[in-house]
N, C-alpha and C positions, 0 to 999 in steps of 0.2 A: 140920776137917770140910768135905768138900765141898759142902754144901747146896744151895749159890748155883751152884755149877758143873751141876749137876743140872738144878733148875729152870730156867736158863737154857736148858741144851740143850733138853730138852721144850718150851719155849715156842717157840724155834725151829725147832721140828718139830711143825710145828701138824696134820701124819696120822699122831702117832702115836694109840695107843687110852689113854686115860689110866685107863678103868676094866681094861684088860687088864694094864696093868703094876700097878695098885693088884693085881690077881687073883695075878700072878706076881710080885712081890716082898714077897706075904703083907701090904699093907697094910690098915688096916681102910677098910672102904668111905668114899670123901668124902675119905680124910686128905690125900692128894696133892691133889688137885682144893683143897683149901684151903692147902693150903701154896704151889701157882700161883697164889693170889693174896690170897698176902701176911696169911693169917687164921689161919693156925698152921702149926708148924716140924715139922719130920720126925725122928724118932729116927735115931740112927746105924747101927743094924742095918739099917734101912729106905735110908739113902740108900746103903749097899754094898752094898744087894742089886740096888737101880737102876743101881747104874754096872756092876754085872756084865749085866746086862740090856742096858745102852744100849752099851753100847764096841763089841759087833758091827755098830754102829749107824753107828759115828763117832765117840763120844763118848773123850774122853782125859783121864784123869787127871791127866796130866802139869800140871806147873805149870813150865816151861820158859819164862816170859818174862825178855827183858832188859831189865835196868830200868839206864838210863844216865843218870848226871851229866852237863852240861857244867860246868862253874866255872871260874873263875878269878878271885884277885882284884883282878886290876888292869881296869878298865873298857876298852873298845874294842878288847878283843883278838878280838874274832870269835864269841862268846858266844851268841850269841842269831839270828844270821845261822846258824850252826854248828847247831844246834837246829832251826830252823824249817826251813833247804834240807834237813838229812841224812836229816828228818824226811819230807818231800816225796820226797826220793831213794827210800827204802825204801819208802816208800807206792806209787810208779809200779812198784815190785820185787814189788807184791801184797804187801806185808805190813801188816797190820794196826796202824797207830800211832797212841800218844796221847801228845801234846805236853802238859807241865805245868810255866809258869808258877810258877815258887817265887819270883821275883825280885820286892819291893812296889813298886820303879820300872816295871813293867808292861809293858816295853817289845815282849816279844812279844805279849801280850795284844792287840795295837793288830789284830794280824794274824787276827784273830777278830772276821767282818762280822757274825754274828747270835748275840752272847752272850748266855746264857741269865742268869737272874735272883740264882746263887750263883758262890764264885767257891771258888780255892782253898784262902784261909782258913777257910773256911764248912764244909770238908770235913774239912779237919785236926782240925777243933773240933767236926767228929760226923762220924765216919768212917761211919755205917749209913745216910748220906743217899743218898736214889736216884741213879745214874748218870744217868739222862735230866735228871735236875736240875740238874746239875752238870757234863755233857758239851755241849762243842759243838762241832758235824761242822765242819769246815773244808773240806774235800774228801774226793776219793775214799781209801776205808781210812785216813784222818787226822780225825782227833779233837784237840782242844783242852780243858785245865781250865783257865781264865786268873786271873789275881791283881789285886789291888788292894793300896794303899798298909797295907793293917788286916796286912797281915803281918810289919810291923813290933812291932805287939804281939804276935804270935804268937812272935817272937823273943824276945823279951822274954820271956814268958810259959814259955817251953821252956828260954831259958836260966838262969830261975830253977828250974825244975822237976828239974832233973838227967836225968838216965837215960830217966827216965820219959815226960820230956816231949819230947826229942828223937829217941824212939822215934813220935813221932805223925804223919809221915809213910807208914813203914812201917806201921802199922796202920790206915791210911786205904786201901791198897792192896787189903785183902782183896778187899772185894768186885768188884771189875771188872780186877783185873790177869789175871785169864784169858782176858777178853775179846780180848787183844793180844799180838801179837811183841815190840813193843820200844816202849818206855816213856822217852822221852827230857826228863829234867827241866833246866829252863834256871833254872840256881842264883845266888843274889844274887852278887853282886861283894864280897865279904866274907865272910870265914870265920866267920859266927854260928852260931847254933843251928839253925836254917832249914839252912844249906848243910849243917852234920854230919848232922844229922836225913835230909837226900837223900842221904848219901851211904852212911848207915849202909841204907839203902834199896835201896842197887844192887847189880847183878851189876858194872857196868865204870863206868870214869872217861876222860874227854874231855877233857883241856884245852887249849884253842884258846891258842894261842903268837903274838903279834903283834909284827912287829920294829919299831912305835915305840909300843909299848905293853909291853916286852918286863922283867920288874922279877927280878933274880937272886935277892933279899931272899927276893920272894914265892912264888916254887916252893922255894923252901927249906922256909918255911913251911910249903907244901904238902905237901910231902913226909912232913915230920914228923906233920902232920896225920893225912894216909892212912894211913903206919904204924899211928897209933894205933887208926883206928876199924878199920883192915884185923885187930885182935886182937878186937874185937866181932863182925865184920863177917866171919863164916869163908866167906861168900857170896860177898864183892869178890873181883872178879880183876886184867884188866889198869889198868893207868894210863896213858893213851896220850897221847902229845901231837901236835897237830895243828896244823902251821904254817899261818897265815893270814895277807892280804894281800900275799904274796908279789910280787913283782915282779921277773921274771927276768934284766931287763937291769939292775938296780941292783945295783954291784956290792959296795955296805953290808948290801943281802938276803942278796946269795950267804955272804957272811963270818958273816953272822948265822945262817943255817942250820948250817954247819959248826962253829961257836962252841956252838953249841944239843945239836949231834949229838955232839960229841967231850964236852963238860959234861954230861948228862944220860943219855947213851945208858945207864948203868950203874942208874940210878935209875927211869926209862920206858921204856917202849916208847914207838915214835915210828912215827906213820904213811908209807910210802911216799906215799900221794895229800898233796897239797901243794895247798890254796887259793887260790889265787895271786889277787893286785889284777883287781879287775874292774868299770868302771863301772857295769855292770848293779846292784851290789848298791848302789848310790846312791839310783837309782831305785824302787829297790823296796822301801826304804824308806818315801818320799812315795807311793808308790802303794799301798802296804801290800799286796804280793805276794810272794809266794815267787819266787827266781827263776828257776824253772821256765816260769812262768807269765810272768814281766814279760819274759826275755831267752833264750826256747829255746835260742836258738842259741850262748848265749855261753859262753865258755870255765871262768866260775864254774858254769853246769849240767855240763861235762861233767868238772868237778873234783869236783862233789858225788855225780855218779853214779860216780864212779871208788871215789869212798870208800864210797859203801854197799856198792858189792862186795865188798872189802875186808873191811868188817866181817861182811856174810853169810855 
């Protein structure tokens, strides 16, 4: 049921007439007006008869966002650099994005100067909790949910739970995935409950590919992985792989992309845009920037904007 999508539009349209649409989609007087805030819910007849009402309006039904992994389990492949710039990229493209921290080492979290008071623990473990609670604006059309170390129990917790429990991601989404185009989740370094739980989550998969961080073992893994949630999961699409730290004049890079492209091509898809080394994302680390912000000019911005394209 769309409730939430409903209410939201009308609040965002603070000229429309709320007792004229209570008149025209035959609501009893007051009901709407309470269900805007938050003191009782709307029968289902009632909110299909508002979204026939509101769609001339603007209003869409559609539930069209992509909801994106990055993972990978080997640490320092570009993970969380991957997330926060592509995240940026698309945000300067006008689209709407919320970055979500699933990782308990926190590491993008750092990149979030005024965190609100819950985290994304605290979401997973009551999916009904307000967005403004739990959202923090980062910049322009970017949004942040940040994490803390408790999501280690929450692994825990999910990976005792089965099914059930690693569906609690996805069910965290209901209420504000409409809010956004693209949903970029930065997944622990480890194939837990947490990472399946995001991934049974998404529309698409990212995984950032680092040639000295580079493990055959573990895309193996990976693979087999995705197979598996990819037969739960009739939502997932691509699996992409995304070379990062690139460095063009090394000539163990060049070998290593073409070793990556000939071994894998048959199992991922593999992005054209290429990441390539770039001092800026040194910096931008200690200064806690995206590097849009810390290095305009540098060659990792115009690697990140090549790739939003890409996937828009």
């Amino acid at each position: 049921m769309n409730t939430e999508k409903v209410i939201h539009f009308i609040k965002q349209n603070k000229l429309l007439n709320v007792s004229e649409l209570e008149r025209q989609a035959k609501i009893p007087t007051n009901s709407l007006r309470k269900a805007l805030s938050g003191t009782q819910g709307l029968k289902q007849q009632h909110v299909e008869e508002l979204e026939r009402l509101l769609t001339p309006l603007g209003y869409k039904n559609s539930t069209d966002v992509n909801i994106i992994s990055v993972l990978n389990n080997k640490a320092n492949s570009g993970k969380t650099t991957t997330t926060l710039n592509l995240g940026k990229a698309l945000a300067m493209k006008g689209k709407k994005v919320l970055l979500i921290d699933a990782d308990p080492q926190a590491a993008l979290s750092e990149y979030a100067k005024n965190k609100v008071d819950v985290d994304f623990y605290h979401l997973i473990q009551h999916p009904s909790t307000e967005k403004d609670k739990i959202i923090t604006p980062i910049g322009e059309h970017l949004d942040m949910i940040t994490s803390s170390i408790q999501l280690d129990i929450a692994n825990i917790q999910y990976g005792m739970g089965g099914l059930s429990g690693i569906y609690q991601i996805r069910n965290a989404f209901t209420h504000f995935s409409f809010l956004y185009d693209y949903i970029l989740i930065d997944c622990p370094s480890s194939f837990n409950a947490i990472s399946i739980s995001a991934v049974l989550a998404s529309t698409d998969l990212i995984i950032p590919v680092h040639p000295e961080s580079y493990n055959t073992q573990g895309l193996s893994t990976m693979t087999k992985m995705i197979t598996s949630v990819r037969d739960i999961n009739t939502s997932l699409g691509n699996s992409h792989i995304l070379f990062t730290g690139i460095k063009s004049s090394n000539s163990s890079h060049k070998s290593f992309l073409k070793h990556i492209n000939d071994r894998l091509k048959s199992d991922f898809n593999i992005f054209d845009t290429i990441i390539h080394h770039t001092i800026g994302f040194e910096g931008t680390v200690t200064s806690k920037q995206n590097i849009f912000d810390y290095a305009p000019t540098s060659r990792g911005c115009k690697d990140f904007e090549q790739l939003a394209s890409e996937i828009l």
